[in-house]
PLY file of the C-alpha trace (Angstrom):
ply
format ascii 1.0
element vertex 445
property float x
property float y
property float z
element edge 444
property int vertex1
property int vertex2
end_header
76.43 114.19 116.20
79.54 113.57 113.40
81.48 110.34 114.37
84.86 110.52 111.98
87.69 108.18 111.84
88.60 105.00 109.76
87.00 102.20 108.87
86.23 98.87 110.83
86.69 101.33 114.45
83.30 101.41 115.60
81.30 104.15 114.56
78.46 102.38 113.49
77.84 100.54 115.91
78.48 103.44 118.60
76.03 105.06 116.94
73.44 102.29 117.11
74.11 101.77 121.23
73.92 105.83 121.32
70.07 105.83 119.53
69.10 103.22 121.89
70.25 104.89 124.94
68.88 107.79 123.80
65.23 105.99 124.07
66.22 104.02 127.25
65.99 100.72 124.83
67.77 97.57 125.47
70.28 96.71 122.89
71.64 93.33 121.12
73.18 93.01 118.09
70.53 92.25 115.70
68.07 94.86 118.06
65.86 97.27 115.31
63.57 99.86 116.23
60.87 101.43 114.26
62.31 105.15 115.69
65.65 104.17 114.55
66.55 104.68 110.97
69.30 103.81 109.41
70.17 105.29 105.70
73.01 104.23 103.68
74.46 107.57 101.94
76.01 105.48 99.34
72.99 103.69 98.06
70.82 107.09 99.15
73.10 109.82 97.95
70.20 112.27 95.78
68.28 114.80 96.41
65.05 112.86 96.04
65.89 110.44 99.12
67.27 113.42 101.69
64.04 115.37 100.70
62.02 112.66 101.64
63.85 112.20 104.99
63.11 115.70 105.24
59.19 115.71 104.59
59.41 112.50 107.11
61.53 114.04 110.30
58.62 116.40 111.17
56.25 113.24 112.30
56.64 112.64 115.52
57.99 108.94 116.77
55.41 105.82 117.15
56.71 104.66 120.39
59.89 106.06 121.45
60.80 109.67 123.15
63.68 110.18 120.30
63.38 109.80 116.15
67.02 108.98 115.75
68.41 108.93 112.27
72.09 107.26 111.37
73.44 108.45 107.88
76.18 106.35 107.56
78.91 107.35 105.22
77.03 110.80 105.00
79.99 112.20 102.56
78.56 110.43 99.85
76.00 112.37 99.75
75.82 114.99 96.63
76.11 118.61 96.64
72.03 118.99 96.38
71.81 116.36 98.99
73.47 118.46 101.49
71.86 121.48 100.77
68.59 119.67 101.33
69.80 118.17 104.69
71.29 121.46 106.04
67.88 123.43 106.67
66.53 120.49 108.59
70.28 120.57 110.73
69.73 124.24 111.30
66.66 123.95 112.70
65.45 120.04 113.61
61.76 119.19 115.62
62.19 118.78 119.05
62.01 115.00 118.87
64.76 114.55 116.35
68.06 113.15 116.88
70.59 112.84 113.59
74.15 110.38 114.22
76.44 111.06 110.70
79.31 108.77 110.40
81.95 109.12 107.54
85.78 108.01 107.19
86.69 110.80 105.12
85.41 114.28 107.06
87.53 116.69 105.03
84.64 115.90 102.00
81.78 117.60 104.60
80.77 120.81 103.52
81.75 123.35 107.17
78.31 124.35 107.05
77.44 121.24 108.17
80.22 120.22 110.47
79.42 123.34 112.34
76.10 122.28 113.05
76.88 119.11 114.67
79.21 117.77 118.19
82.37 116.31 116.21
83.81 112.87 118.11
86.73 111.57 116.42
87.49 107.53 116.56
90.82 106.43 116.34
92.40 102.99 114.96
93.12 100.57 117.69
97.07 99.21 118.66
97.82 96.33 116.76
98.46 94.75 120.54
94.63 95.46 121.39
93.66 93.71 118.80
95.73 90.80 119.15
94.66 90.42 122.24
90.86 90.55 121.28
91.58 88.09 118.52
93.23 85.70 121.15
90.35 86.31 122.94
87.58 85.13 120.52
89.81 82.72 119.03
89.94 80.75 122.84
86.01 81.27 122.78
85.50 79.67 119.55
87.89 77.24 120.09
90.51 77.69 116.97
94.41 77.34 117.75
95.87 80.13 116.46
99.71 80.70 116.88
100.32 83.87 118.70
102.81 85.30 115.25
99.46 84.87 113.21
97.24 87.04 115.64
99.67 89.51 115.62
100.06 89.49 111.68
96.04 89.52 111.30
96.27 92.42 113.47
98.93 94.42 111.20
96.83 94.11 108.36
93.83 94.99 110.09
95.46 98.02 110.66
93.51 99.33 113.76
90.47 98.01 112.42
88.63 95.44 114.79
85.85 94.52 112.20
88.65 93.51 109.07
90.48 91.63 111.42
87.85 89.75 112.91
86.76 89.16 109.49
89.93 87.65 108.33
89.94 85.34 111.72
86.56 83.92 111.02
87.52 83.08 107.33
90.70 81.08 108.49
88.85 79.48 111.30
86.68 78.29 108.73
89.35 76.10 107.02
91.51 74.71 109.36
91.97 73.37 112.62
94.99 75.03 113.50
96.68 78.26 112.35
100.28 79.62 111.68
101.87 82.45 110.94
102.14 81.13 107.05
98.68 79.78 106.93
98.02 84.27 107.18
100.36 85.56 104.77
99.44 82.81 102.06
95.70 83.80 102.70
96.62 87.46 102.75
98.88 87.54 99.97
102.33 88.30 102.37
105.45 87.27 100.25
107.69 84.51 102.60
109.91 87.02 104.40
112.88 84.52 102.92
111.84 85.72 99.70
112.17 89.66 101.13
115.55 89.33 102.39
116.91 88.04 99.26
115.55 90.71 97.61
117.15 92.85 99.83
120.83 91.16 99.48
120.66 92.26 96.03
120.14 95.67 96.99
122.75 95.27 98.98
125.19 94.09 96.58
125.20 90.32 97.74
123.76 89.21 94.42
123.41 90.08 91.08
120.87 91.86 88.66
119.81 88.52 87.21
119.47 86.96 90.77
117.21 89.94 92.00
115.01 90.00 88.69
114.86 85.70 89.25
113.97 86.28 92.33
111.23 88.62 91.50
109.80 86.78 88.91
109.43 83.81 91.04
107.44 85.76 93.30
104.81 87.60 90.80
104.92 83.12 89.75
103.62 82.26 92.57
100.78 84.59 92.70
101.76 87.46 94.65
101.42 90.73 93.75
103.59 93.88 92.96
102.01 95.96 95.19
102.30 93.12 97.97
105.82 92.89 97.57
106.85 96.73 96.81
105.14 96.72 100.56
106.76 94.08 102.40
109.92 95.47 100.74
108.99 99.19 101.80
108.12 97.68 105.71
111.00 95.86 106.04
113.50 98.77 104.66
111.84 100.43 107.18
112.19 98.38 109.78
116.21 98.81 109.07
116.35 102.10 108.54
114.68 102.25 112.32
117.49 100.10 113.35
120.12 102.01 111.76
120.90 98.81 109.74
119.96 99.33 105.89
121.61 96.97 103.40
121.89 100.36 101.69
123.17 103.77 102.59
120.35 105.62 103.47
119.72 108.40 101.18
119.11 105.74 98.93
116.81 103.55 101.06
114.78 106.51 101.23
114.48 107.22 97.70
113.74 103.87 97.41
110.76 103.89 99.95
109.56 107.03 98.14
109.33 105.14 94.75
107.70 101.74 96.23
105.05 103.85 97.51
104.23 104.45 93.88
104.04 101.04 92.52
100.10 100.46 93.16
99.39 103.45 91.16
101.29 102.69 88.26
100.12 101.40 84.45
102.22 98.55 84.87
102.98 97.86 88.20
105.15 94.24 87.47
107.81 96.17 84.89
107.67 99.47 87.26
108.88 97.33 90.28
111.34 95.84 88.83
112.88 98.64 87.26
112.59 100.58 90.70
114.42 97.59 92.51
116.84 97.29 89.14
117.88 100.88 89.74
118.40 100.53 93.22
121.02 98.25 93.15
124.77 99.32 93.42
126.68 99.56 89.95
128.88 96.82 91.42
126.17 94.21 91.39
125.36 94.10 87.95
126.45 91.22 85.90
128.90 91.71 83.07
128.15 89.96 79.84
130.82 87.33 79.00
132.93 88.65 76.19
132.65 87.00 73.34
136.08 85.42 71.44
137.74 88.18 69.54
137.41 87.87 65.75
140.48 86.76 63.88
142.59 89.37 61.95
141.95 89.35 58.58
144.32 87.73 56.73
147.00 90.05 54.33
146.32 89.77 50.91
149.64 90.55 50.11
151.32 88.05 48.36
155.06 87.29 49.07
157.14 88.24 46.45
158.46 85.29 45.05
161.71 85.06 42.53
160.09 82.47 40.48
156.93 82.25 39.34
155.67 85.91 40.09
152.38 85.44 37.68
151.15 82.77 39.54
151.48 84.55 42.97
149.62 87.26 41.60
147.25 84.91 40.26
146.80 83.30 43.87
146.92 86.86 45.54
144.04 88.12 43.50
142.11 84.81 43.87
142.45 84.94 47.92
141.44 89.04 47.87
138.45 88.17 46.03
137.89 84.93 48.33
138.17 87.65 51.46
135.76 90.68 49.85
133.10 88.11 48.85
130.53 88.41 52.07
129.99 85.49 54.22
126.34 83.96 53.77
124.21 84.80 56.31
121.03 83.26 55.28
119.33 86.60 54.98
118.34 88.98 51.84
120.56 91.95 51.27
117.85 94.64 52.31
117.26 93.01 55.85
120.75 94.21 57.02
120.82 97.11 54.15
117.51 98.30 56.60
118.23 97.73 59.69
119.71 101.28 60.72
116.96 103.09 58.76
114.79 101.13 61.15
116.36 102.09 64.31
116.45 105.55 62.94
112.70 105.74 62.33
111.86 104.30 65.66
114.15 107.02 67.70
111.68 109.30 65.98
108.41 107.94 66.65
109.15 105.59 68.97
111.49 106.73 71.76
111.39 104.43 74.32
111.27 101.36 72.11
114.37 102.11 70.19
115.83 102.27 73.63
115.10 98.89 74.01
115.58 97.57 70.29
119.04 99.24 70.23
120.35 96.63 73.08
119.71 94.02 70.54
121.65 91.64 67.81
119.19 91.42 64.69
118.81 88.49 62.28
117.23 87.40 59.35
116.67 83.60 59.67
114.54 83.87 56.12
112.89 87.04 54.62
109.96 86.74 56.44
111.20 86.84 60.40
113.32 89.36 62.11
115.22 87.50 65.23
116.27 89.88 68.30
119.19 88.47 70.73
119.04 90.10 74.14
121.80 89.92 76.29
119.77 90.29 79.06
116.18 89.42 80.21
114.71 92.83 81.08
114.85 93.83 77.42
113.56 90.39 76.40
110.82 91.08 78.54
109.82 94.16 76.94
109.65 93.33 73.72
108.24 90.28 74.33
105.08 92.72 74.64
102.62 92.44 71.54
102.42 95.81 71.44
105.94 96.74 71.09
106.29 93.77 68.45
103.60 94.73 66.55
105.11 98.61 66.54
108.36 97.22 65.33
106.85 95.19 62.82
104.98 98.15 61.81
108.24 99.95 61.10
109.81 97.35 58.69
106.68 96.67 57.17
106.73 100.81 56.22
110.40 100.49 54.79
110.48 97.53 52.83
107.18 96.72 52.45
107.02 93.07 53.50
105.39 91.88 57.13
107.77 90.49 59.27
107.03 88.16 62.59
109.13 89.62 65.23
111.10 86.94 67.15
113.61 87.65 70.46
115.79 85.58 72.46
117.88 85.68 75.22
121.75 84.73 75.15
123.41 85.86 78.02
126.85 85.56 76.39
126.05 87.81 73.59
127.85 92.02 73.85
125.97 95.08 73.60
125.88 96.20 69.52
129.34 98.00 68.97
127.73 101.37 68.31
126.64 101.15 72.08
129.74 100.31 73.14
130.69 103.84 71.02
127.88 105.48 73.10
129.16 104.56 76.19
132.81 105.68 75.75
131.69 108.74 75.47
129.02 108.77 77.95
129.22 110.57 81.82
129.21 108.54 84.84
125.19 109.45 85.21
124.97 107.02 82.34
127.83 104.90 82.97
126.17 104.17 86.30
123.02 102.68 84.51
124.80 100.93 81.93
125.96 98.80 84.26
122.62 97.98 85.51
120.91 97.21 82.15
124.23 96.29 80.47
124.07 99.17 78.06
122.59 102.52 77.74
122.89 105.63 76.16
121.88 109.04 75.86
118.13 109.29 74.01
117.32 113.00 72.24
113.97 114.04 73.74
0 1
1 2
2 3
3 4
4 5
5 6
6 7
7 8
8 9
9 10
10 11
11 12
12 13
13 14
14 15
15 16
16 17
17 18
18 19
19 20
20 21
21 22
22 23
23 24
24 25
25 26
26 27
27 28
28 29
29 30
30 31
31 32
32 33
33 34
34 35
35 36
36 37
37 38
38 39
39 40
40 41
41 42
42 43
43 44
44 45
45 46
46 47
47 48
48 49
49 50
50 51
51 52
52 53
53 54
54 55
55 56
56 57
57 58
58 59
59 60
60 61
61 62
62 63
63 64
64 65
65 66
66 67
67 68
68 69
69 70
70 71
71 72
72 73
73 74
74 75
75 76
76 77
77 78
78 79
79 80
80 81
81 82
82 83
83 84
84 85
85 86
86 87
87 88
88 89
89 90
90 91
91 92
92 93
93 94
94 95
95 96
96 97
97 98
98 99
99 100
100 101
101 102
102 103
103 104
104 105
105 106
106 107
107 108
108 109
109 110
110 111
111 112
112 113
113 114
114 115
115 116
116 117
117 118
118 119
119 120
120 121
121 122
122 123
123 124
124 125
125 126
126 127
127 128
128 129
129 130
130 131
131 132
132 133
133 134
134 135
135 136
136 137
137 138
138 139
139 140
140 141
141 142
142 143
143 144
144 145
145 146
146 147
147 148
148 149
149 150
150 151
151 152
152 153
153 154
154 155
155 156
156 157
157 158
158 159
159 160
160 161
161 162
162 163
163 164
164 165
165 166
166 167
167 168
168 169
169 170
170 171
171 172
172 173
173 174
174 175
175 176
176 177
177 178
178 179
179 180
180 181
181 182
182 183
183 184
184 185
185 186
186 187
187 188
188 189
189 190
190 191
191 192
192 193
193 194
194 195
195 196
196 197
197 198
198 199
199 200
200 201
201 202
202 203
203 204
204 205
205 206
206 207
207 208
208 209
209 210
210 211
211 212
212 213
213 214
214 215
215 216
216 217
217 218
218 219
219 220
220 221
221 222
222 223
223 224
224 225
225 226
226 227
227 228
228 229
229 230
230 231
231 232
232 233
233 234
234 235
235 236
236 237
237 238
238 239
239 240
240 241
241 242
242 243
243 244
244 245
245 246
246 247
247 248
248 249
249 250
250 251
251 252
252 253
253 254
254 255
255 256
256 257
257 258
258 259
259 260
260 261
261 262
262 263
263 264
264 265
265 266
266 267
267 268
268 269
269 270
270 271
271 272
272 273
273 274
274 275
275 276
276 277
277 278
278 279
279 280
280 281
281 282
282 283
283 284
284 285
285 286
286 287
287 288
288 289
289 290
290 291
291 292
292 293
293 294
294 295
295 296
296 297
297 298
298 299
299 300
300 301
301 302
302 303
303 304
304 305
305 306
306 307
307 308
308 309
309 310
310 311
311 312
312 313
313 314
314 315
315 316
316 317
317 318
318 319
319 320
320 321
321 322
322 323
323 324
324 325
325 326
326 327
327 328
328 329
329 330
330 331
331 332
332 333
333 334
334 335
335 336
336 337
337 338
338 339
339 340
340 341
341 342
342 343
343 344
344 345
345 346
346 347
347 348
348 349
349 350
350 351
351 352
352 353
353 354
354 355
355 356
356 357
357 358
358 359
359 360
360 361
361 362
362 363
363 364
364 365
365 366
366 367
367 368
368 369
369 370
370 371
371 372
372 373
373 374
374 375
375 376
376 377
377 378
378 379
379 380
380 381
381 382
382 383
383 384
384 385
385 386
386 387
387 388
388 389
389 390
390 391
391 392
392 393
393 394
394 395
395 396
396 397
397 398
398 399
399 400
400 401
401 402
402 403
403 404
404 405
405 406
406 407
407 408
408 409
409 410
410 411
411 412
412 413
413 414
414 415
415 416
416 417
417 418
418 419
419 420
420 421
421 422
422 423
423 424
424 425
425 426
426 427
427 428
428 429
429 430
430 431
431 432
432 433
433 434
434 435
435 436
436 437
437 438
438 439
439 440
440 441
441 442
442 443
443 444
């Protein structure tokens, strides 16, 4: 027999009521029989074991009619594994009986599927379960809100065992359980915290709201892959509704990149760049412009009918006062290097002269280089050692002096000018991200 179909459904212990039936044995729970083996494939995946199963199957059973062997999560078994086991399959004694149970079939070789009577188990309704949970919880006595059976249930996903599991743990602890006593054991962001999320997608709030609102989340513990899926279930649930916050091409893009964030190398920065993107350009915070700089002053002296030589005097003393540079309290090769340092990192370093770029550099004293972000998700990024110490890298291969990389946040600061250039002259593709990140531009690849 081959019992498929996922885990926590029953196949196991199906399989345990069939080999006792099979001997006309009574059976409990904790009910073992010297004619009933049970063999872990996982722990008893090589050759060496199924061969020995396979010298053993041809003595004949101490006391009942039936040998029964259970492989449970036979796909684990290895390529010279199966080959051992499928000679005994082909042609098994008389008075042997062989359950396999596995959640992933599709990994059985066919020679052995063929030899066996498939049953496939399926996952339980999440209303079944609740139901059963109601029921043991009234048998054990724990007070259990009906929203919190129905949420163990969802995560149990069809699964009686897991969400049995997770009832006995919470009976454990308290007296009486709600609805947030399960999603703060199960990790379940406060559906408050989803919608808000979602307003922002919507175009209620701004970038800086959504990314606050985000970071107070992965704060308080939760994960990325927790929230890209309470995001992803409740987008869902609108899109069912024919109610999305956003039009629905790009809900379902969205969906289609949530799905992703488990699997990626940095799942934090990855969801909030997918939710970032989402948003409408409309939503996106403007920086606040700065005061415009006063025009320079003519150095044109008046022409005067007395006393010419002294206006020239003063004329020439206030263009020299103008040309003479304003102390920044920086050497002359920090600023002198700055573009050949942007220049070498859009060579070697793509993706963090993307991010550099959107910065206001300073030179507090010869030793630090100060970056000004206008806005946090390029703070973020190079708040990274590794993208500091890259930087760092950089100046310390121009000038030859090591630098300690410093950045900030001022939200009142503008993009540099020569992004403001870039943009100009950029398409709406890129105008539409600009608004998003506050500035962008057009990288060579």
């Amino acid at each position: 027999y081959l019992f498929t179909g996922p885990r926590g459904v029953g196949k196991t212990s199906i399989a345990r009521i069939l080999a006792h039936e099979i001997n006309k044995l009574p059976y409990e729970d904790d009910s073992a029989h010297i004619d009933i083996i049970e063999i872990d494939a996982a722990s008893n995946r090589r050759i060496d074991e199924i061969r020995e199963l396979r010298d053993k199957v041809y003595i004949a059973p101490v006391s009942a009619k039936h040998k029964v062997y259970i492989i449970d999560e036979v796909h684990m078994l290895t390529k010279e594994a199966f080959n051992a086991l499928l000679k005994t399959l082909e042609e098994p004694p008389g008075h042997a009986v062989f359950i396999l149970a596995t959640t992933e079939a599709h990994k059985l070789p066919d020679t052995i599927v063929s030899r066996t009577q498939r049953f496939s188990f399926k996952p339980v309704s999440s209303a079944k379960v609740a139901s059963h949970l109601g029921d043991i919880a009234g048998q054990e006595k724990i007070k259990i809100s009906p929203d919190a059976l129905e949420l163990l249930a969802a995560h149990g996903e069809g699964s009686f065992r897991d969400s049995i599991s997770l009832l006995d743990q919470l009976g454990g602890h308290q007296e009486r359980i709600g609805a947030e006593d399960v999603r703060r054991m199960l990790g379940i962001p406060p559906a408050e915290a989803i919608d808000d999320l979602l307003s922002a997608l919507g175009g209620q709030k701004d970038a800086n709201a959504l990314v606050a609102g985000l970071d107070g989340l992965l704060t308080g513990g939760y994960q990325p892959a927790g929230i890209a899926a309470q995001i992803g279930k409740r987008l869902r649930e609108q899109l069912i509704e024919g109610d999305t916050v956003i039009p629905q091409a790009a809900a379902l893009s969205l969906l289609q990149r949530l799905i992703e964030v488990p699997v990626s190398h940095d799942p934090e920065r990855f969801l909030e760049i997918v939710l970032l993107d989402a948003m409408p350009a409309s939503a996106a915070p403007e920086p606040s412009p700065s005061e415009p700089p006063e025009p320079p002053k003519s150095a044109q002296a008046k022409p005067s009918g007395h006393g010419g030589g002294h206006a020239s005097s003063d004329s020439q003393a206030e263009r020299s006062r103008e040309t003479k540079p304003k102390p920044t309290g920086s050497a002359p090769f920090d600023e002198a290097v700055w573009p050949k340092v942007l220049q070498t990192l859009k060579q070697h370093h793509n993706t963090l002269y993307g991010v550099v770029r959107m910065a206001q550099p300073s030179f507090p004293d010869g030793g630090t280089l100060k970056l000004t972000f206008a806005f946090p998700f390029h703070e973020k990024r190079l708040r990274e050692a590794s993208n500091r110490s890259k930087l760092a890298d950089v100046v310390h291969g121009l000038t030859g002096k090591k630098v300690q990389v410093e950045c900030a946040l001022d939200k009142s600061i503008k993009p540099p000018e020569a992004l403001e250039e870039d943009r100009s002259q950029s398409g709406p593709e890129l105008d539409a991200i600009s608004n998003i990140f506050g500035a962008a531009e057009l990288l060579e690849s």
